[in-house]
Each structure stands twice: as C-alpha cells, then as structure tokens.
N, C-alpha and C positions, 0 to 999 in steps of 0.2 A: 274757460280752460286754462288760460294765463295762471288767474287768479290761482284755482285748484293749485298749478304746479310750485307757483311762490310760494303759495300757504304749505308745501309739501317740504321747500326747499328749506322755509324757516324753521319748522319744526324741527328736520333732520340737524339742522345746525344748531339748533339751541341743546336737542338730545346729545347731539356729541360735543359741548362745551361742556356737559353738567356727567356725563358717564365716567366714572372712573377706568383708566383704561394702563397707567403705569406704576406696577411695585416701586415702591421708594423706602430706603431708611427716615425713619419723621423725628425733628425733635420739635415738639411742641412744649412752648413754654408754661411753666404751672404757676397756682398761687396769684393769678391775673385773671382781669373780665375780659379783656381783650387778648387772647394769646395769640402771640406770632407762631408761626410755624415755618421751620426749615425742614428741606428735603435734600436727599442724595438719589437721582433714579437707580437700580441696582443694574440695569443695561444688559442682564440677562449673566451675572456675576453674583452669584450670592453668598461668596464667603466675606466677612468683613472682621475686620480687630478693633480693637481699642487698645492704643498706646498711652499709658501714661508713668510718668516718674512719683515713686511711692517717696510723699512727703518725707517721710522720719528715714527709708536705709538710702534713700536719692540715687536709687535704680531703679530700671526700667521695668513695668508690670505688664505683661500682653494676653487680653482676650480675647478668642478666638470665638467668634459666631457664626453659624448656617442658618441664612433666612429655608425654613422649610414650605412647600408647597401650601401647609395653613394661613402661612403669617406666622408663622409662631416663628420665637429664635432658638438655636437651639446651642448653647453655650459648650463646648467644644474642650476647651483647655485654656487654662493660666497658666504661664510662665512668669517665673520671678529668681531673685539671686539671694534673698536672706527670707530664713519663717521666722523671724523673731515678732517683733509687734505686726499687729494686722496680717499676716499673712500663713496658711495653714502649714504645720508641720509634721500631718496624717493626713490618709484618707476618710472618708467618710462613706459610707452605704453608696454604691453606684460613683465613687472614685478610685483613682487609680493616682498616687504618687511616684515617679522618679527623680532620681536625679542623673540628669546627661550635661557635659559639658559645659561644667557649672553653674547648671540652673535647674529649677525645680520645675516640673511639668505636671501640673494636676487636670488630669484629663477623665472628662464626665460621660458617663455610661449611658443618661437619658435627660439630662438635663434642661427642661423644656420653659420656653418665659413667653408670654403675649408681650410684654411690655417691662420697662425697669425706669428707675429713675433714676438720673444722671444729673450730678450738683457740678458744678462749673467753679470751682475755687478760686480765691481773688489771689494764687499765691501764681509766685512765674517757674510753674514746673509744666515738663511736657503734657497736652492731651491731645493727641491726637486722633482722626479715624483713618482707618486706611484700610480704600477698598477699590479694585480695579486698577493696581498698581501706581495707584497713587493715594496721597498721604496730605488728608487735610486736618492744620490747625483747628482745633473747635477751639481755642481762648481767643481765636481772634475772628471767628463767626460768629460765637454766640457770645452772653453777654454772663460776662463774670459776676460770681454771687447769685444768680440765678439756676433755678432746677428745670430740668427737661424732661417730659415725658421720650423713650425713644421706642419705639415702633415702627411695623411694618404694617405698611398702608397704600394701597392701589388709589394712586389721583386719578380725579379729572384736570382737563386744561384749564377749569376755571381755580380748585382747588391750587393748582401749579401758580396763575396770577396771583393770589391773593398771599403765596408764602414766598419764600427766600431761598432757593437752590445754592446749596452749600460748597458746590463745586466751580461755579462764577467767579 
C-alpha cells in the first residue's frame, strides 16, 4: 500500500512539474540550436506596451497590446510624434489615425498576431516593456544584436527553470 501511494505521489509531482499552468509574455531567442528563452508571467494583467525611441526623429514610439484569451496579441495602437520616415501618415483598411496632443494615434480595428519578431539593436535608444505598472529595460535583459521570437505561452515549472524571468 506504501509503495502504491509513493508511486501515486511521484507521478502527481512529475505531472505537475511538466503541465503548463502560467500565461507569460516569451522572448525566445532565434537563429540559435540552443535558444534561451525569457518570460514575463502576465499575473492576471494583460494589457502590455512596447516603449521604444525611433532611431532617425529620437522620440518616443508606443505599442499597445491585449494578450487575448487564444494567445493571440492583439495590437491595439501606436503612438508617435513625427510620420516622416518609418512611421505611417494615413490609415489603412481597419485603422483609425488621429492626431491628439501632439501625437499621432493609430489605433487598430482587428489587428490580430500569434507572434512577431523583435530585433534588439546594438544602438543606446530606449526599449522597453511595460506591463503591470512596471517598465522593464529589454537592452539590458536580453542580448543586443540578437532577435526574439515574442509570444504568448502558458509554462510549466519546469519550462519556468530552464528560462530567465524578465522581471528578477
């Protein structure tokens, strides 16, 4: 009977090392055999941005995401201060441009992503993520010159060991 309930106990504990059980932001790194992977858990908060300062007008870009109940993201709005290079000066089918209080607001009708990839520039401009009212550096999490897959991903605790929680 011992045996039975150990052999019952082990199972239970290895099943819930290996079940995925928490949404996380994931950046896992690409173009490698071995990829790290970083996480952010979403803690039951699923709106999140991406801050970063646009190279060439060296103001501030902000997108706005909603992790939705698929996994899926669902990109929300950009804000920016100049449309000249890189950045749009229309809408396009399923957008919506304004301008409010001197910035451009392009805000998306259905704009729906599993995934996107995220290039980490070797230059020293802002990128940050900021989500649960707070606002983490990624130039000094992850690793400059390198590209991130970023997704949303339900870990396990063992998935959780083997990556790098962004928030530490």
């Amino acid at each position: 009977m011992k045996k039975w309930l150990a052999l019952i106990i082990l199972v239970l504990s290895v099943v819930m090392v290996f079940i995925p059980y928490e949404r996380s932001i994931t950046f896992t790194e690409t173009r490698t055999e071995q990829p790290v992977m970083f996480y952010l858990p979403l803690d039951k908060e699923y709106n999140f941005q991406i801050i970063f300062t646009h190279s060439i007008h060296l103001t501030d870009v902000i997108e706005s995401y909603q992790v939705l109940p698929t996994n899926e993201l669902q990109l929300l709005s950009m804000q920016y201060e100049d449309v000249a290079i890189g950045m749009p000066s229309s809408a396009e089918a399923g957008q919506t441009l304004t301008y409010e209080n001197g910035r451009y607001i392009l805000r998306y009708d259905d704009a729906k992503l599993e995934e996107f990839t995220l290039h980490i520039g070797d230059v020293d401009y802002k990128l940050n993520l900021q989500h649960n009212n707070e606002v983490i550096p990624l130039k000094e999490k992850l690793t400059r010159g390198k590209s991130y897959v970023l997704k949303i991903e339900k870990l396990s605790f063992y998935q959780k060991m083997k990556g790098v929680e962004l928030d530490e």
